[in-house]
C-alpha positions as MATLAB code, in Angstrom:
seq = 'XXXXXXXXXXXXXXXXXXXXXXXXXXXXXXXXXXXXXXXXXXXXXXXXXXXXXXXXXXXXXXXXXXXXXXXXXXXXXXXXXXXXXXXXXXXXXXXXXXXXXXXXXXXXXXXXXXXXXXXXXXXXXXXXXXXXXXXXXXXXXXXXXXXXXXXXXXXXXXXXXXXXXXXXXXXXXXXXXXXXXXXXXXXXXXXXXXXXXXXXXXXXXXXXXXXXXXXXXXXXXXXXXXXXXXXXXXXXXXXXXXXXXXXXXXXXXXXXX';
ca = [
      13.760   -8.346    1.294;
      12.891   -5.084    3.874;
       9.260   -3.905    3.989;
       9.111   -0.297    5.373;
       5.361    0.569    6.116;
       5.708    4.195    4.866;
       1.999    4.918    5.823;
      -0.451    2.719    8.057;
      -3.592    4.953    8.260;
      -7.398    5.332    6.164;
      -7.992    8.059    3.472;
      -8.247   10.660    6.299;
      -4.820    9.851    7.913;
      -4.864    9.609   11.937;
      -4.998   12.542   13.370;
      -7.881   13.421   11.566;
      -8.465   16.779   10.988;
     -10.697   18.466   13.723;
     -10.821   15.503   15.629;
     -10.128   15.578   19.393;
     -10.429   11.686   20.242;
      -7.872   10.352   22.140;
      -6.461    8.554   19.530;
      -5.835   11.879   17.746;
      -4.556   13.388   20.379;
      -1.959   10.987   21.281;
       1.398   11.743   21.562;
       2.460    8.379   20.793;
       3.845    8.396   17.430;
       2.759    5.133   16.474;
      -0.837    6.125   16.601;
       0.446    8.961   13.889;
      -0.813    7.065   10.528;
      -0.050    8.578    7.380;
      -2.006    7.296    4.159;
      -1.469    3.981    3.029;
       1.582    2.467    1.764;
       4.829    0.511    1.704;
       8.344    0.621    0.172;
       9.781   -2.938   -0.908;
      13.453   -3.371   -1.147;
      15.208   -6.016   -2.715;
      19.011   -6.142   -3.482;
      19.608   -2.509   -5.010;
      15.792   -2.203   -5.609;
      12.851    0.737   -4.314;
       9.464   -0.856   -5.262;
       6.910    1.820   -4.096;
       2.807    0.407   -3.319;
       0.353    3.404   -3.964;
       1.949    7.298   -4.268;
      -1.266    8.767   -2.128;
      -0.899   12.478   -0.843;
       1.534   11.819    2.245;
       4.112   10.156   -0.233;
       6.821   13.077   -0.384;
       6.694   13.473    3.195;
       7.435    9.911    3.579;
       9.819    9.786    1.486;
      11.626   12.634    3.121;
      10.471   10.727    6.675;
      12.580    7.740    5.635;
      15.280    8.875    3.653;
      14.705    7.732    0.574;
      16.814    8.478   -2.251;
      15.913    6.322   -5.307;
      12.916    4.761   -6.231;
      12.989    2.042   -9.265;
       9.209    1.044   -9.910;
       5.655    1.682   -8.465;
       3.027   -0.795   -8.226;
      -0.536    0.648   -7.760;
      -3.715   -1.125   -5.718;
      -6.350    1.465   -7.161;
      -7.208    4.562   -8.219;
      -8.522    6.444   -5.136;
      -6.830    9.151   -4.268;
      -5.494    8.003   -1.243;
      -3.673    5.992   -3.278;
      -2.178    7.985   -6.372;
      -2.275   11.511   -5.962;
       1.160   12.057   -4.770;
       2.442   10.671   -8.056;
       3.594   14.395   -9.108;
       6.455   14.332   -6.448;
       8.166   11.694   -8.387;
       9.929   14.688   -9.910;
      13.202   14.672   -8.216;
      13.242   10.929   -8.902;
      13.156   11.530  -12.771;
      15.650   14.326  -11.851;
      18.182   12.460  -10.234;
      18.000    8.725  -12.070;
      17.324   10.546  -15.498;
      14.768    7.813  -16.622;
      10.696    7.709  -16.809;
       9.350    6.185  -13.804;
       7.841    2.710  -14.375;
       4.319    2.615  -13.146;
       1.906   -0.761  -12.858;
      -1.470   -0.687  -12.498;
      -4.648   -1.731  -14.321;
      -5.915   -0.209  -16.986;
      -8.691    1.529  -15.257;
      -6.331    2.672  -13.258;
      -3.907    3.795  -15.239;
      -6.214    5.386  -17.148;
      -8.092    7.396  -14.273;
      -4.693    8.437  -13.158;
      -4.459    9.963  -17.030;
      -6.961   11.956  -16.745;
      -6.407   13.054  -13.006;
      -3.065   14.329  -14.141;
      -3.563   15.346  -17.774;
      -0.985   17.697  -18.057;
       2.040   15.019  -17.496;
       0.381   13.426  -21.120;
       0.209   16.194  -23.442;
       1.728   16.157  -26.885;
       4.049   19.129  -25.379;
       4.158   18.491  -22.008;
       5.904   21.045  -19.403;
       9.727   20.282  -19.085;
       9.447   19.826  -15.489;
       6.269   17.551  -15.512;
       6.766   14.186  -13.855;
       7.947   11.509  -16.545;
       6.200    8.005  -16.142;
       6.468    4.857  -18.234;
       2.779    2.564  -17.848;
       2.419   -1.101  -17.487;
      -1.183   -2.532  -17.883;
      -1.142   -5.597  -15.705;
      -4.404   -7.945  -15.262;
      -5.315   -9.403  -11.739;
      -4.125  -13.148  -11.752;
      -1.238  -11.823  -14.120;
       2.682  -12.536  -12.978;
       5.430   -9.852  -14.020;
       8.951   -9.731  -13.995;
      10.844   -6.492  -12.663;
      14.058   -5.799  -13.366;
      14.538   -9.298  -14.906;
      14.531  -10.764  -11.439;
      11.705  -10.043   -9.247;
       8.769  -11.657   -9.948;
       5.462  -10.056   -9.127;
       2.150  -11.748   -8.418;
      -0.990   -9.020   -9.000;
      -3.834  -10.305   -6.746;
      -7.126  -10.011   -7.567;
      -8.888   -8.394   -4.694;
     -12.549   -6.760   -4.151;
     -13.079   -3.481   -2.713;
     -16.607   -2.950   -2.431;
     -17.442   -3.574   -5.948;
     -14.432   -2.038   -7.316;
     -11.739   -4.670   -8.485;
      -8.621   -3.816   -6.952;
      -4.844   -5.644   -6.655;
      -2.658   -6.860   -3.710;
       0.776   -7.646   -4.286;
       2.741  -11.248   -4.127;
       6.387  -11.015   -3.790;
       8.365  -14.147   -2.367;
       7.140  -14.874    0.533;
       5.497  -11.812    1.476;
       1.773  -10.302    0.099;
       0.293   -6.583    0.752;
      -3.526   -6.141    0.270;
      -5.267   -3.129    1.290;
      -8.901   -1.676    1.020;
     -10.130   -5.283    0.671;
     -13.635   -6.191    1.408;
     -14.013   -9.912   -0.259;
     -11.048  -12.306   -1.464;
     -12.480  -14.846   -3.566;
     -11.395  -18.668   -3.349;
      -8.799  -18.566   -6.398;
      -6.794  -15.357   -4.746;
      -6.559  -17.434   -1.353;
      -4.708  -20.199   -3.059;
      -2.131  -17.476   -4.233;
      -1.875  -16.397   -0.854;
      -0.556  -20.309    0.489;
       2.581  -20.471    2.088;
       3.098  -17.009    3.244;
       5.455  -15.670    5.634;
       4.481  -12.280    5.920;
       0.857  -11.153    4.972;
      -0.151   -7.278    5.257;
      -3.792   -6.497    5.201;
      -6.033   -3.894    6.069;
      -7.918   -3.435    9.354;
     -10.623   -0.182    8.832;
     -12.774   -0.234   12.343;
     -14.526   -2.963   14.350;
     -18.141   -1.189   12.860;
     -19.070   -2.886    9.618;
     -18.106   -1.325    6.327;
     -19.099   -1.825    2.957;
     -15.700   -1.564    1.403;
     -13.388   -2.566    4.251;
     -12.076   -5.351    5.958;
     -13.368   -5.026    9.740;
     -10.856   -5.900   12.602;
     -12.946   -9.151   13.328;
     -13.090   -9.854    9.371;
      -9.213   -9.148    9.159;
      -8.266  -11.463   12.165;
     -10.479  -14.199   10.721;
      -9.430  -13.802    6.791;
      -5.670  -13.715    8.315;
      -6.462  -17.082   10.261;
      -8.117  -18.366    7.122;
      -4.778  -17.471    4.961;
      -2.151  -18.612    7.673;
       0.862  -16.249    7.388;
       3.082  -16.931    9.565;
       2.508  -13.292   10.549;
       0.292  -11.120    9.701;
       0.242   -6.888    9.518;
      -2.554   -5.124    9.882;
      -2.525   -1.275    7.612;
      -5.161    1.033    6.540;
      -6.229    1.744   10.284;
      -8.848    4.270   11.217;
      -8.776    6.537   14.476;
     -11.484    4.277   15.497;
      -9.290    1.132   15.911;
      -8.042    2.853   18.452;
      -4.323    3.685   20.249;
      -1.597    0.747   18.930;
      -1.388   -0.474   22.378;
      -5.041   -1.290   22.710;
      -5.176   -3.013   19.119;
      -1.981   -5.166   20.196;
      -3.537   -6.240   23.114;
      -6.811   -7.486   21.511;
      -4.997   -9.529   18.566;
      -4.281  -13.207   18.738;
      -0.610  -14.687   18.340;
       1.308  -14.344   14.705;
      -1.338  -11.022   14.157;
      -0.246   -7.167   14.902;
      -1.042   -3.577   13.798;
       1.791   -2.344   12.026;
       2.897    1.797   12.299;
       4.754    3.811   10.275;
       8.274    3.368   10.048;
       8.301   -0.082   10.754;
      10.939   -1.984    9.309;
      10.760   -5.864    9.095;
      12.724   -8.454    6.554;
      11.489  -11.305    4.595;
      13.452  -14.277    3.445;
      13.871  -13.814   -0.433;
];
C-alpha cells in the first residue's frame, strides 16, 4: 500500500496569502503545503481522502490518472470543494464516482453543489455515486479493501479518520474518545494533524499531537494539516521525538498490506 500526502497544510494553505513570515517566504518546497489530503493506493486502486480546493492541482502535481473511490473526513470546504474537478475522471473511466461520507456530509455537499443533483442535470456536470457510512462502521471497497471509518471530534463537529491495514489518517481532530483509540492498536503508520503550538479549539496542538501519537503507538507517526505557524519543516523535525515527523507534500511512503 503507497500513501502520497497530496496536501499537508490548514484551510489557508502555506504560503498564506499576504503573509510575509518566513515560513511563507521560504523557498524550500517542503514548507509549500497545499490543503489537506492523501491518495491511497492499493494493487490497481486510487482511494482519494477529502477533494478540498487544491485537489486538481494535485492531481496534475502527481500525475494522477485514475481515481476509483473518495472517502470524505467532513464537510468544510477545505475538504470537499474541489469535488467538481472529478470531471475528467467520469470522462475517462465512464462510471459515477463513488463517494463516502456521512450523511451530514453528504448531504451539505448536496446542497453546496446543487446543480450536479438536478432532475436534468448539465451533461458535463460531475457524476457521483453516495455511500452513507456511520463512524464505528467497516466497509468493503472493491470487494477487497476493507475500510474502518473512525469516529473522531473536531470541535464539536463529529468527523471520520480512516483505518486501512495497518495504516490510519485523521485530520482536524481535537478529542479521540477511548473506543476510537482501541481501533487505532497495532498501527504501523498513523497520520494526524498538527495545527500550531497555540491552543485551538478545534485542532490538535503540536504538544497534543506528539502526546496523542505516544498515547496510540504507531510505529510512526505523520504529522498533516500544518499551519505557517508550525514553522519551516526543518525546525518541526528537529523538535519531534523518535518514530514522529511532519510530513510534506509529495511524500511517498509504503505500508505493509
Amino acid at each position: 500500500m503507497k500513501i502520497t500526502f497530496l496536501g499537508t497544510g490548514t484551510s489557508q494553505g502555506v504560503p498564506v496569502i499576504g503573509c510575509s513570515c518566513q515560513v511563507c517566504k521560504s523557498e524550500d518546497k517542503k514548507d509549500r503545503r497545499l490543503r489537506c489530503s492523501i491518495l491511497i493506493s492499493v494493487n490497481e486502486y486510487n482511494i482519494l481522502i477529502d477533494t478540498g480546493p487544491d485537489f486538481r492541482q494535485q492531481m496534475l502535481i502527481n500525475g494522477i490518472t485514475h481515481l476509483n473511490a473518495i472517502l470524505l473526513t467532513h464537510e468544510h470546504n477545505d475538504h470537499v470543494i474541489g469535488i467538481d474537478d472529478i470531471r475528467p475522471f467520469n470522462f475517462r473511466q465512464r462510471h459515477n464516482m463513488p463517494v463516502y461520507g456521512l450523511t451530514r456530509v453528504l448531504d451539505d455537499v448536496r446542497k453546496k453543489f446543487a446543480y450536479i443533483f438536478k432532475d436534468n442535470p448539465y451533461p458535463g456536470a460531475p457524476k457521483v455515486e453516495f455511500h452513507r457510512i456511520e463512524a464505528g462502521q467497516k466497509f468493503l471497497l472493491f470487494d477487497s479493501i476493507m475500510v474502518k471509518a473512525l469516529d473522531i471530534l473536531h470541535g464539536n463537529l463529529p468527523i471520520l479518520g480512516y483505518r486501512i491495514g495497518d495504516f490510519a489518517y485523521i485530520t482536524d481532530a481535537s478529542f479521540i474518545s477511548g473506543k476510537t483509540m482501541e481501533d487505532l492498536a497495532n498501527l504501523d503508520v498513523l497520520v494526524l494533524n498538527a495545527l500550531q503550538f497555540r491552543k485551538h479549539y478545534s485542532h490538535f496542538t503540536f504538544e497534543e499531537a506528539i502526546d496523542m501519537a505516544q498515547k496510540i503507538g504507531a510505529k510512526t507517526t505523520y504529522f498533516t494539516h500544518m499551519s505557517h505557524e508550525m514553522g519551516k519543516h526543518e525546525d518541526i523535525l528537529s523538535k519531534c521525538p523518535d518514530g514522529i515527523e511532519p510530513a510534506f507534500d509529495g511524500l511517498e511512503i509504503f505500508v505493509p498490506s
